[in-house]
BASE-626480 format. One record per residue (C-alpha): residue number from 0; residue in one letter; chain; x, y, z. Coordinates in nm, 3 decimals, decimal comma, always signed. Layout:
N
num:NUM; residu:a; chaine:A; c1:X; c2:Y; c3:Z
...
This chain:
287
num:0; residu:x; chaine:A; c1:-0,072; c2:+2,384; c3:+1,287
num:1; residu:x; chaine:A; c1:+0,284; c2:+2,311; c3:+1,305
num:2; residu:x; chaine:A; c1:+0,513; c2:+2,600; c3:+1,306
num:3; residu:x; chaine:A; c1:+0,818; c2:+2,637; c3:+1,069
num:4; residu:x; chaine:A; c1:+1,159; c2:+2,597; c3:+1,169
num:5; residu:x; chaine:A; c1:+1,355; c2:+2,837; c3:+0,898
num:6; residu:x; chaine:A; c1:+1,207; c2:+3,075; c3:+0,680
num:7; residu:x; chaine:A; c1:+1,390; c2:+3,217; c3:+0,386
num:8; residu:x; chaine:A; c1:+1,381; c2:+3,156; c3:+0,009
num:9; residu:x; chaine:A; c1:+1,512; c2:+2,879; c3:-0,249
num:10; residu:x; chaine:A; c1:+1,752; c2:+3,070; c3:-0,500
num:11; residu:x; chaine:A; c1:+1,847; c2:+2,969; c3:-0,844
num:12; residu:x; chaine:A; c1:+1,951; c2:+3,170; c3:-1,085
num:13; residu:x; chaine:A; c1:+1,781; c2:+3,493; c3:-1,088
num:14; residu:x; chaine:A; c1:+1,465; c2:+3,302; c3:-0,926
num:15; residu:x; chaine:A; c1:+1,373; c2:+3,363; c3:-0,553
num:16; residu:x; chaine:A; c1:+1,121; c2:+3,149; c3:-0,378
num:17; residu:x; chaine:A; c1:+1,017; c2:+3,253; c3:-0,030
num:18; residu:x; chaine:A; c1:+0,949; c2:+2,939; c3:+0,164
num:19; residu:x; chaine:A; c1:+0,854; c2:+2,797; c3:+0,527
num:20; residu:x; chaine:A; c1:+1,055; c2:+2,521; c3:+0,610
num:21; residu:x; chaine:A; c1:+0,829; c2:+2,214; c3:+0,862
num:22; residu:x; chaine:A; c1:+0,987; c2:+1,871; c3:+0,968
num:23; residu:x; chaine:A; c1:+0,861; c2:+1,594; c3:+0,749
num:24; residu:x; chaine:A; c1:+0,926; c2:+1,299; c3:+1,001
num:25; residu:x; chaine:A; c1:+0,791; c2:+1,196; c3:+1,363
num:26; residu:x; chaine:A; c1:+0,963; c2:+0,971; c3:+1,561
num:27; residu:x; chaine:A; c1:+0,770; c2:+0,721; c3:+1,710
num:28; residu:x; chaine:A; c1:+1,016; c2:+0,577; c3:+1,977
num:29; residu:x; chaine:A; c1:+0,884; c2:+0,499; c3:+2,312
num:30; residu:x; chaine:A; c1:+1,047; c2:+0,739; c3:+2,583
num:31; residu:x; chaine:A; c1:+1,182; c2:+0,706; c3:+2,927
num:32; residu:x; chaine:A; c1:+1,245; c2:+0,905; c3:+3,194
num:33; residu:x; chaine:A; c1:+1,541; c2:+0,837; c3:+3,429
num:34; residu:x; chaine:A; c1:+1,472; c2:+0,776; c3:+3,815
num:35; residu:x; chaine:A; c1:+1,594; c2:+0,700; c3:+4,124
num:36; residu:x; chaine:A; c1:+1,629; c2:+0,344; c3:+4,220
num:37; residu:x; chaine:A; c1:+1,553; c2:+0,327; c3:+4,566
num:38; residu:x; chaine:A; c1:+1,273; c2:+0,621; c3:+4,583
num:39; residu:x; chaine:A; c1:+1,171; c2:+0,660; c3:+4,198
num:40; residu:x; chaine:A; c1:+1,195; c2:+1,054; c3:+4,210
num:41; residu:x; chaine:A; c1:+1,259; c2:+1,175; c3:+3,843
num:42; residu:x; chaine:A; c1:+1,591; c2:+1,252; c3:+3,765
num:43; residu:x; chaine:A; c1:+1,716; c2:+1,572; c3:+3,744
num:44; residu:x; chaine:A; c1:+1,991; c2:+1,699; c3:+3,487
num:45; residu:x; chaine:A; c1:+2,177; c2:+1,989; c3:+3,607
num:46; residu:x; chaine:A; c1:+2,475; c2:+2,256; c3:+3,449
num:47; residu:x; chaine:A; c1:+2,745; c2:+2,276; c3:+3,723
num:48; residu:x; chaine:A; c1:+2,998; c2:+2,508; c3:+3,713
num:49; residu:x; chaine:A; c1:+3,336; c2:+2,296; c3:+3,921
num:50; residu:x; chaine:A; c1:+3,522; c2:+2,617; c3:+3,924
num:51; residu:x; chaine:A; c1:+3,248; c2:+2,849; c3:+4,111
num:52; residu:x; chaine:A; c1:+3,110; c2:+2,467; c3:+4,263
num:53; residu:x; chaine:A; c1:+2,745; c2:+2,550; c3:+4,154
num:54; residu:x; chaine:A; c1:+2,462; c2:+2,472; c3:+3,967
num:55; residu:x; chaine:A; c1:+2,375; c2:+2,744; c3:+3,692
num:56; residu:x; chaine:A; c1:+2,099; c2:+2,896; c3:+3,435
num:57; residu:x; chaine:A; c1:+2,059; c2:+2,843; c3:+3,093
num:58; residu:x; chaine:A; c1:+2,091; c2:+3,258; c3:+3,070
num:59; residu:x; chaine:A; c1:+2,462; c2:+3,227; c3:+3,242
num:60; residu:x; chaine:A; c1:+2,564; c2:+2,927; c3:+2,925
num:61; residu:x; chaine:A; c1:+2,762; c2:+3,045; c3:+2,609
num:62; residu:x; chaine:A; c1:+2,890; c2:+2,853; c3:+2,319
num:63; residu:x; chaine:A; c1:+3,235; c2:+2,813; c3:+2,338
num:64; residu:x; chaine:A; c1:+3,537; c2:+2,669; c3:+2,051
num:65; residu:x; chaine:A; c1:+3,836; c2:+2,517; c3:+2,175
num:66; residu:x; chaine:A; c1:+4,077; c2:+2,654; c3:+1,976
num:67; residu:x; chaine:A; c1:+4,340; c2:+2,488; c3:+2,221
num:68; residu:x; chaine:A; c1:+4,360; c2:+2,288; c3:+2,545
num:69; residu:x; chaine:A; c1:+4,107; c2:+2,498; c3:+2,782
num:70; residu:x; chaine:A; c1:+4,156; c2:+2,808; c3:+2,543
num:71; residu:x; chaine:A; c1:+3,770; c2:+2,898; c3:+2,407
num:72; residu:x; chaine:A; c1:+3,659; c2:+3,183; c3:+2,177
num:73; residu:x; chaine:A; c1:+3,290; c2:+3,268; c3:+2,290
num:74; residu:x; chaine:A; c1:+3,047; c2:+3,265; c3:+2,044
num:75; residu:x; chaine:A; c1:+2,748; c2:+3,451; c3:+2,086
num:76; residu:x; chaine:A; c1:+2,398; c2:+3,341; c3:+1,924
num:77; residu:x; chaine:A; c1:+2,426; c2:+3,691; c3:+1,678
num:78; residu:x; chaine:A; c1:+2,747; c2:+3,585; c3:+1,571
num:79; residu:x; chaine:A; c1:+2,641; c2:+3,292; c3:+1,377
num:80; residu:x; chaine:A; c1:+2,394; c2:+3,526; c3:+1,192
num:81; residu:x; chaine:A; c1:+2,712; c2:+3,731; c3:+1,054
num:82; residu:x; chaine:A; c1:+2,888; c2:+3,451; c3:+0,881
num:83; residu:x; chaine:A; c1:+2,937; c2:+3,532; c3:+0,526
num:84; residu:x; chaine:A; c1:+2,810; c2:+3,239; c3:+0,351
num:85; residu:x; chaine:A; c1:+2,458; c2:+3,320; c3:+0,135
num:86; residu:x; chaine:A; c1:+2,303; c2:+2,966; c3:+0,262
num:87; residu:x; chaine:A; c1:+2,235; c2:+3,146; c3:+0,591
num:88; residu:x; chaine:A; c1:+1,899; c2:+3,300; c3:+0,452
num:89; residu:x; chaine:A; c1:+1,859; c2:+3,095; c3:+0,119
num:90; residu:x; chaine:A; c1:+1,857; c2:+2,748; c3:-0,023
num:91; residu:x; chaine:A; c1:+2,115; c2:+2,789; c3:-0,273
num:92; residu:x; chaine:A; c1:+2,050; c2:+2,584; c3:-0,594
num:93; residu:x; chaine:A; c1:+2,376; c2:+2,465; c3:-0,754
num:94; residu:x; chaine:A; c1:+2,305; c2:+2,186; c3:-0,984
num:95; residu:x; chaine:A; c1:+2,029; c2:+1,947; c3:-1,116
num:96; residu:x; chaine:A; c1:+2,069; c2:+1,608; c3:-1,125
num:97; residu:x; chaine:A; c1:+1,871; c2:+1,261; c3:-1,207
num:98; residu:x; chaine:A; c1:+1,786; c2:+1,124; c3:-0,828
num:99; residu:x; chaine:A; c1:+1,928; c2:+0,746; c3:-0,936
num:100; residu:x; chaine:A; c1:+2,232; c2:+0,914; c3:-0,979
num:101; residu:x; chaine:A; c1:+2,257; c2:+0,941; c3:-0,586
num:102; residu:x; chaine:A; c1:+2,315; c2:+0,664; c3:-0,356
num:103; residu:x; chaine:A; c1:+2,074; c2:+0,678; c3:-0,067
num:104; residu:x; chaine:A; c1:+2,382; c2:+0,666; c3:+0,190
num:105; residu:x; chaine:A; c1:+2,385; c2:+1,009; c3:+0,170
num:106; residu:x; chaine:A; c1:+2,050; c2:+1,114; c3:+0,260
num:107; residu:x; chaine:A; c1:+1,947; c2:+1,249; c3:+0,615
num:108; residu:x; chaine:A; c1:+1,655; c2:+1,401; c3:+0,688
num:109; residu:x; chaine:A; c1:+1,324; c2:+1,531; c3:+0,531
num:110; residu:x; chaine:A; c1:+1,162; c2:+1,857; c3:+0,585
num:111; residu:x; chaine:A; c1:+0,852; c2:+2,022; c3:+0,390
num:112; residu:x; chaine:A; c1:+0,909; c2:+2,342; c3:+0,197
num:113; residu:x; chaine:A; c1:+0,569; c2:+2,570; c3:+0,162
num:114; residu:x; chaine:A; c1:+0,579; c2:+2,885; c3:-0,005
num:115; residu:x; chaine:A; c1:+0,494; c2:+3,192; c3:+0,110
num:116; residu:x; chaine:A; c1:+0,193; c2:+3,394; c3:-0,101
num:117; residu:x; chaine:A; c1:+0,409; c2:+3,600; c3:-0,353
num:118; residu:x; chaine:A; c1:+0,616; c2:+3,272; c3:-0,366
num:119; residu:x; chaine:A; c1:+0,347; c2:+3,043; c3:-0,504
num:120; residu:x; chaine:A; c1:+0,386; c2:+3,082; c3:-0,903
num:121; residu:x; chaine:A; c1:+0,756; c2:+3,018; c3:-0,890
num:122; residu:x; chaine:A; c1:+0,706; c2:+2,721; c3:-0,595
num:123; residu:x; chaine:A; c1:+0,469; c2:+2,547; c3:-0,865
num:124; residu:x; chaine:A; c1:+0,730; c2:+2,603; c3:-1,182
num:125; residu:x; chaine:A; c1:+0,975; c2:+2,496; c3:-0,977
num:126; residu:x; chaine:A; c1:+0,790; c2:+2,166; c3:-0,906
num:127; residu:x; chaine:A; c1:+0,670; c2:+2,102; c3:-1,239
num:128; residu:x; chaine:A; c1:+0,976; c2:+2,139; c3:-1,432
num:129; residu:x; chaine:A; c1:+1,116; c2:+1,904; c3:-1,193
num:130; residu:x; chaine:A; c1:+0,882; c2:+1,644; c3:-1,238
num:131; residu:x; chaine:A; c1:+0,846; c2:+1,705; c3:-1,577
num:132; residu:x; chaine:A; c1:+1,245; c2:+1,635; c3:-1,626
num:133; residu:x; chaine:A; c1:+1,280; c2:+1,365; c3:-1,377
num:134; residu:x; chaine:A; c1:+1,545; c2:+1,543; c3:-1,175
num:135; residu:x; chaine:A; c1:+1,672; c2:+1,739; c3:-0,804
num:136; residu:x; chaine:A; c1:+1,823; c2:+2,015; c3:-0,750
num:137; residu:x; chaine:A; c1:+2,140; c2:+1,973; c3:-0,513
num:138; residu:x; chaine:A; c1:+2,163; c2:+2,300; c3:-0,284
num:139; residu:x; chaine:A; c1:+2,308; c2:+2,397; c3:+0,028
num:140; residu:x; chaine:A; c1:+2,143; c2:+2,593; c3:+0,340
num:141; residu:x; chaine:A; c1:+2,253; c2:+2,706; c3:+0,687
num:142; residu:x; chaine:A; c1:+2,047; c2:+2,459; c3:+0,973
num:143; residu:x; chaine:A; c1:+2,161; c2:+2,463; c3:+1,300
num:144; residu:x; chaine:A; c1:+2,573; c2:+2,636; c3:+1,339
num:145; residu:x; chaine:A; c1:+2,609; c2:+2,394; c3:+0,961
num:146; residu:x; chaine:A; c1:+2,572; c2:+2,457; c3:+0,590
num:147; residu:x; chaine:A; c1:+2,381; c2:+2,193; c3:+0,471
num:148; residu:x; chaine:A; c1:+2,405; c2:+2,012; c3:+0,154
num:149; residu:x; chaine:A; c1:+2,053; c2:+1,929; c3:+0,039
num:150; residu:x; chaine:A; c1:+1,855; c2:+1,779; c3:-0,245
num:151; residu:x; chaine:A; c1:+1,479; c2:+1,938; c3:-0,374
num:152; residu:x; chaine:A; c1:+1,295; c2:+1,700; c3:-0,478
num:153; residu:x; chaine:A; c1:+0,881; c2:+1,729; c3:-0,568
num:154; residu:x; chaine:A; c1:+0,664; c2:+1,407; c3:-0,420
num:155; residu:x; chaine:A; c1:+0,289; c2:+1,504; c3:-0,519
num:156; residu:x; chaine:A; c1:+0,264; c2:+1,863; c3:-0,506
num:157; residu:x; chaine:A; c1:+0,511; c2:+1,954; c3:-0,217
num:158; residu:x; chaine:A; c1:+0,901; c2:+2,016; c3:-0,249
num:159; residu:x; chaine:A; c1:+1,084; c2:+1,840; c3:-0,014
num:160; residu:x; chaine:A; c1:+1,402; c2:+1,949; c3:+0,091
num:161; residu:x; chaine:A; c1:+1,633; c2:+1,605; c3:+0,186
num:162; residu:x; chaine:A; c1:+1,978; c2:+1,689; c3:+0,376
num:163; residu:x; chaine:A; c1:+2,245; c2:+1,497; c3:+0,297
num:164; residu:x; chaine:A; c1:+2,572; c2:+1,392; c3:+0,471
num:165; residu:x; chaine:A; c1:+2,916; c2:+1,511; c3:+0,320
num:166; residu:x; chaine:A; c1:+3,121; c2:+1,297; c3:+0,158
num:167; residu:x; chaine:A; c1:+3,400; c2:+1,339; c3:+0,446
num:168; residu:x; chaine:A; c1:+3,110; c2:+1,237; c3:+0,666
num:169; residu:x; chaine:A; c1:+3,063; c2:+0,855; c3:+0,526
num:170; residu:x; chaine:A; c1:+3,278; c2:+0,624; c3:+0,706
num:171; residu:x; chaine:A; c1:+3,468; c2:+0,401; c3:+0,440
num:172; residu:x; chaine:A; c1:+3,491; c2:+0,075; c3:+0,394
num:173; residu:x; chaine:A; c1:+3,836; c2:+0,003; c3:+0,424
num:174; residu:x; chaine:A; c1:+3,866; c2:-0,166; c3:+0,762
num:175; residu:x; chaine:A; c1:+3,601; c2:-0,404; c3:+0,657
num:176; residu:x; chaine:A; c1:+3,617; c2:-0,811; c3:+0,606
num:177; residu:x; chaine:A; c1:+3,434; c2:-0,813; c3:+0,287
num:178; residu:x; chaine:A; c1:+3,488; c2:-1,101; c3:+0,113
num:179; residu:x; chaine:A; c1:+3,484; c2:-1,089; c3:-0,269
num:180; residu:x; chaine:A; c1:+3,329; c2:-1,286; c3:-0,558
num:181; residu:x; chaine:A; c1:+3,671; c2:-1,456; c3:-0,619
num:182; residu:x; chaine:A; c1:+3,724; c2:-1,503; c3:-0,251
num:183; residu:x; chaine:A; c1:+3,396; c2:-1,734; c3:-0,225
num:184; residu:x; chaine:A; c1:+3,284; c2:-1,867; c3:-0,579
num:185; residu:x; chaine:A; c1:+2,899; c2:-1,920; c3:-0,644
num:186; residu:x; chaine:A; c1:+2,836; c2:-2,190; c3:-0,890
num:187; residu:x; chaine:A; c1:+2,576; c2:-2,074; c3:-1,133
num:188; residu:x; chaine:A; c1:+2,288; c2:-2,318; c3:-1,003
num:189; residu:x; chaine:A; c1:+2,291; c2:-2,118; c3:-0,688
num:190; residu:x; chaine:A; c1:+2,303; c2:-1,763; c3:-0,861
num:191; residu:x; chaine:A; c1:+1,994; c2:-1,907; c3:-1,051
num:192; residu:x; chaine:A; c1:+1,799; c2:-2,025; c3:-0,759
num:193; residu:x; chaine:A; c1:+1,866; c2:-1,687; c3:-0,582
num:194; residu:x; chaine:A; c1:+1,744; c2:-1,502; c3:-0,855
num:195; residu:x; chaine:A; c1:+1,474; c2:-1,726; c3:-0,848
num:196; residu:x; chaine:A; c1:+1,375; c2:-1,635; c3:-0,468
num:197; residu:x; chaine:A; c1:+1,437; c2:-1,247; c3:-0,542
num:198; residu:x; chaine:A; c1:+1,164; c2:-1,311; c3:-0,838
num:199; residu:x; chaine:A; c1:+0,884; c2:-1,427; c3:-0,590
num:200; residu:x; chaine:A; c1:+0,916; c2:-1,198; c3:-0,352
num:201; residu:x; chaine:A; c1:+0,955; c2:-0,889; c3:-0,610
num:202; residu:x; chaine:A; c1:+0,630; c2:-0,650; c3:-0,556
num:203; residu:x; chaine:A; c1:+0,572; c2:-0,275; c3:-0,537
num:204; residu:x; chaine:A; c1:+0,695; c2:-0,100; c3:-0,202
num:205; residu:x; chaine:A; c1:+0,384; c2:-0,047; c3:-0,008
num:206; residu:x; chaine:A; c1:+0,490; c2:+0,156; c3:+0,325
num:207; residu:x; chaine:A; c1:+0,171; c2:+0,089; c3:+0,485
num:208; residu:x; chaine:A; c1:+0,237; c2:-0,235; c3:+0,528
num:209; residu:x; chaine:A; c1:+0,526; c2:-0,224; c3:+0,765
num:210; residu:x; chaine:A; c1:+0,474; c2:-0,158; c3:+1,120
num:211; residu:x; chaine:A; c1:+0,753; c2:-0,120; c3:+1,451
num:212; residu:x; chaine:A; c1:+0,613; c2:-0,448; c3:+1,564
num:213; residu:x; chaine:A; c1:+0,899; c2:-0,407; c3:+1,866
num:214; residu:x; chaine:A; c1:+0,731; c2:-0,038; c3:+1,965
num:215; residu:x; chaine:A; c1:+0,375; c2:-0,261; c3:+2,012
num:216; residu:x; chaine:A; c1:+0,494; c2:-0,554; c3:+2,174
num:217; residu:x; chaine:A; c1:+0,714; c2:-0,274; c3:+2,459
num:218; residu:x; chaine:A; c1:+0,390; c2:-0,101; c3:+2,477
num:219; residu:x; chaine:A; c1:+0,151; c2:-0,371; c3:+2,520
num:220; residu:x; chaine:A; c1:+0,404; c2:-0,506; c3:+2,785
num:221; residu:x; chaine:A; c1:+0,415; c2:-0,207; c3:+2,978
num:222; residu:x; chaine:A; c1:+0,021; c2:-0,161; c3:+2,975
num:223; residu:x; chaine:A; c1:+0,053; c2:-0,513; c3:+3,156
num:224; residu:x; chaine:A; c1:+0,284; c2:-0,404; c3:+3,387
num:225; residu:x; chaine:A; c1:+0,006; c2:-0,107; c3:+3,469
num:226; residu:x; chaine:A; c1:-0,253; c2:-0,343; c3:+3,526
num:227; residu:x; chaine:A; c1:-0,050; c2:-0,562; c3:+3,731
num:228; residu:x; chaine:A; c1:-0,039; c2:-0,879; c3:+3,460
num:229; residu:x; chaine:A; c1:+0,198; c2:-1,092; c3:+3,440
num:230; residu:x; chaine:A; c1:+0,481; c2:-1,030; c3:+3,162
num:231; residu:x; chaine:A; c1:+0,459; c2:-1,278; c3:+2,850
num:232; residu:x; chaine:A; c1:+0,844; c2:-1,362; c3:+2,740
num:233; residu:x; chaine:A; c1:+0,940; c2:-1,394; c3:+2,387
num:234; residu:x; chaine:A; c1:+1,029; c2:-1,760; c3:+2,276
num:235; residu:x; chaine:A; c1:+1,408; c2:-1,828; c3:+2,255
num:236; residu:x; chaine:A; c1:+1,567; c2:-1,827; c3:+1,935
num:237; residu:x; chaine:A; c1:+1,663; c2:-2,157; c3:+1,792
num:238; residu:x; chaine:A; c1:+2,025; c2:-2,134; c3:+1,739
num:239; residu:x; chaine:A; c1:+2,178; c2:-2,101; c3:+1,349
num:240; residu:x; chaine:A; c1:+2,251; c2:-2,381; c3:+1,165
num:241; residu:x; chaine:A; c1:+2,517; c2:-2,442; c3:+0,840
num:242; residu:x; chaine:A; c1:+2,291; c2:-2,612; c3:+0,604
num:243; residu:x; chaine:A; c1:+2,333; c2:-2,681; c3:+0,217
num:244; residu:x; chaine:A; c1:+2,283; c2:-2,348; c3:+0,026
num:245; residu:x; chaine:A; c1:+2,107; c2:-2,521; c3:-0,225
num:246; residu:x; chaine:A; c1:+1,834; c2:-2,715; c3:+0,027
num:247; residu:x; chaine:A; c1:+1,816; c2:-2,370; c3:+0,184
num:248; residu:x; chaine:A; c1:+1,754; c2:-2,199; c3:-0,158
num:249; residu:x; chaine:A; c1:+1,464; c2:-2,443; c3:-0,227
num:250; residu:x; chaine:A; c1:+1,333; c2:-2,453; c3:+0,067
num:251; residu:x; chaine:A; c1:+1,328; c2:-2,049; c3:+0,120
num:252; residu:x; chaine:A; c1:+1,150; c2:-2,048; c3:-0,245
num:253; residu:x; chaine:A; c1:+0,908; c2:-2,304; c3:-0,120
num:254; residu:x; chaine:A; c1:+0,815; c2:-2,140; c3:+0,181
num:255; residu:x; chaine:A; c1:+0,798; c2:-1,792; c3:-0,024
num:256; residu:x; chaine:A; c1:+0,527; c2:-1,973; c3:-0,307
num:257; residu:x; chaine:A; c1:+0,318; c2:-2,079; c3:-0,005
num:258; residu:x; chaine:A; c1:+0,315; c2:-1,675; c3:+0,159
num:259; residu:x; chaine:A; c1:+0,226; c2:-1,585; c3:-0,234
num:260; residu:x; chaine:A; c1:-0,048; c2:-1,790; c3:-0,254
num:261; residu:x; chaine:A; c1:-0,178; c2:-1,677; c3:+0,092
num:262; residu:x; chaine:A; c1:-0,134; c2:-1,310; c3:+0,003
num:263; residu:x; chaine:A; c1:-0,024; c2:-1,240; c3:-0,366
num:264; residu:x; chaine:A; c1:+0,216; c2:-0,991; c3:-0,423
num:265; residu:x; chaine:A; c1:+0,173; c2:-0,724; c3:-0,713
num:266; residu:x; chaine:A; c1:+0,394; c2:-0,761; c3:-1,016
num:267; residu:x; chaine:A; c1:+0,565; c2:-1,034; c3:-0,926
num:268; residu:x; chaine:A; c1:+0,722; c2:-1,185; c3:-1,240
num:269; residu:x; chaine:A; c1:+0,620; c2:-1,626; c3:-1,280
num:270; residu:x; chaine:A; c1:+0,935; c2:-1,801; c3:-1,146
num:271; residu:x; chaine:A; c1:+1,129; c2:-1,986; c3:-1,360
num:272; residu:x; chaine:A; c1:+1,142; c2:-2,385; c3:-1,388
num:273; residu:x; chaine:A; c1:+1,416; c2:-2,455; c3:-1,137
num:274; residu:x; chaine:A; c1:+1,205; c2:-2,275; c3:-0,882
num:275; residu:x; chaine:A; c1:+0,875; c2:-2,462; c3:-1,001
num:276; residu:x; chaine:A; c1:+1,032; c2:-2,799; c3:-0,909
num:277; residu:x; chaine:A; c1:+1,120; c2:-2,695; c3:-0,586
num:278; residu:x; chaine:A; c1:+0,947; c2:-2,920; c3:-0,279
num:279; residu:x; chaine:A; c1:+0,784; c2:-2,766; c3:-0,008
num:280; residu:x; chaine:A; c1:+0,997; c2:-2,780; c3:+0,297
num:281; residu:x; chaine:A; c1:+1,011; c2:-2,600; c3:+0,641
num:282; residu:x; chaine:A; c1:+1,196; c2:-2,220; c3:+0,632
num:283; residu:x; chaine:A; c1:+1,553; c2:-2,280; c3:+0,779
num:284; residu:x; chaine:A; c1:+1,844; c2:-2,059; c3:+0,833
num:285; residu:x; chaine:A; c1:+2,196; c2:-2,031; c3:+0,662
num:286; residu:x; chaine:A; c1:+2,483; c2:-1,967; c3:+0,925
């Protein structure tokens, strides 16, 4: 059984719900360690200390804020515990709000909230009345030396708690070459046959279906390399080519009818009659 990371309650109002707070996500990435070239001995990260010229303990390391150049106030771990902010033992509800009324960008990470045994009957009104009204509750909690902003939002019959970045913390846009719809005009029989291509390939999100198909292929080649086989190379990658938006339209729409017919696609809407003349060509790329 996995073992929570924060305990403490979700507060809203006069309401207090004593949770258990569990990561919701596992990395899969494939991990390496670092070693020596010529002798392949594992490398070894150390703390060094250039004014006493030697390697220390974790127990001799403090946290330190530089205030100015080389000037640090020490923080000890207890210290942290004594700011006065009330998100350091609670999820502090602030708000409700519909979830399409926040732009993904802003989400983080995903963590489970259980409640504790005299926290169940609150846990489960909680839930319900958020399902029941379609909506999140944006809060804020202490993780890690941070006060979080956060979103609760039920899937099933867990909360989740989703942090969320700042608004300081999104990079704009500014510096950016976008360029706009005036900039580069799309004539209406292109807009048409896009829509037409979005149409086809329109079905419900099913999760299951997508796979790290780069995490197999490293994997399978390094069980090669354990058994001594010989590595198998990806082909090269033809290189892009400007073609006519339009042939590239029909031809993406052609190649997208013959996938649908090989594997249908639930609620797809029947394309239109621009995309039902289109011939059957070969997939090719717009540069």
């Amino acid at each position: 059984m996995a073992r929570p990371i924060w305990r403490g309650a979700i507060s809203f109002g006069m309401v207090s719900i004593p949770v258990k707070l569990y990561g919701a996500t596992d990395a899969k990435d494939v991990s390496f360690n670092l070693l020596h070239k010529k002798c392949h001995a594992r490398i070894k990260q150390q703390r060094y200390c250039p004014i006493d010229e030697q390697v220390i303990e974790w127990g001799d390391v403090v946290k330190g804020y530089e205030f100015s150049k080389d000037q640090y106030v020490i923080m000890e771990d207890a210290g942290f515990d004594r700011v006065p902010v009330n998100s350091t033992r609670a999820i502090e509800v602030t708000s409700f709000v519909g979830l399409a009324d926040i732009d993904p960008q802003y989400y983080e990470r995903s963590f489970y909230l259980e409640p504790e045994e005299v926290g169940k009957k609150p846990y489960v009104l909680l839930r319900r009345a958020l399902q029941d009204t379609n909506r999140a509750a944006v809060a804020k909690v202490s993780l890690r030396q941070k006060e979080q902003l956060c979103l609760l939002r039920p899937k099933d019959s867990v909360l989740i708690m989703q942090t969320m970045f700042y608004p300081d913390e999104l990079r704009a846009t500014g510096e950016l070459t976008i360029p706009s719809d005036e900039e580069v005009p799309i004539a209406e029989r292109e807009l048409t046959m896009a829509h037409s291509l979005v149409d086809i390939l329109t079905a419900e999100f099913e999760p299951g279906q997508y796979h790290d198909e780069y995490r197999e292929a490293l994997l399978a080649l390094i069980e090669r390399k354990v058994n001594g086989e010989a590595a198998i190379s990806a082909p090269p990658v033809a290189p892009g080519k400007v073609v006519d938006l339009m042939e590239a339209l029909r031809a993406s729409i052609a190649e997208a009818k013959k996938e649908r017919a090989v594997k249908p696609l639930k609620s797809v809407p029947a394309p239109d009659d621009e995309a039902e003349t289109a011939k059957p060509a070969r997939r090719r790329r717009v540069g």
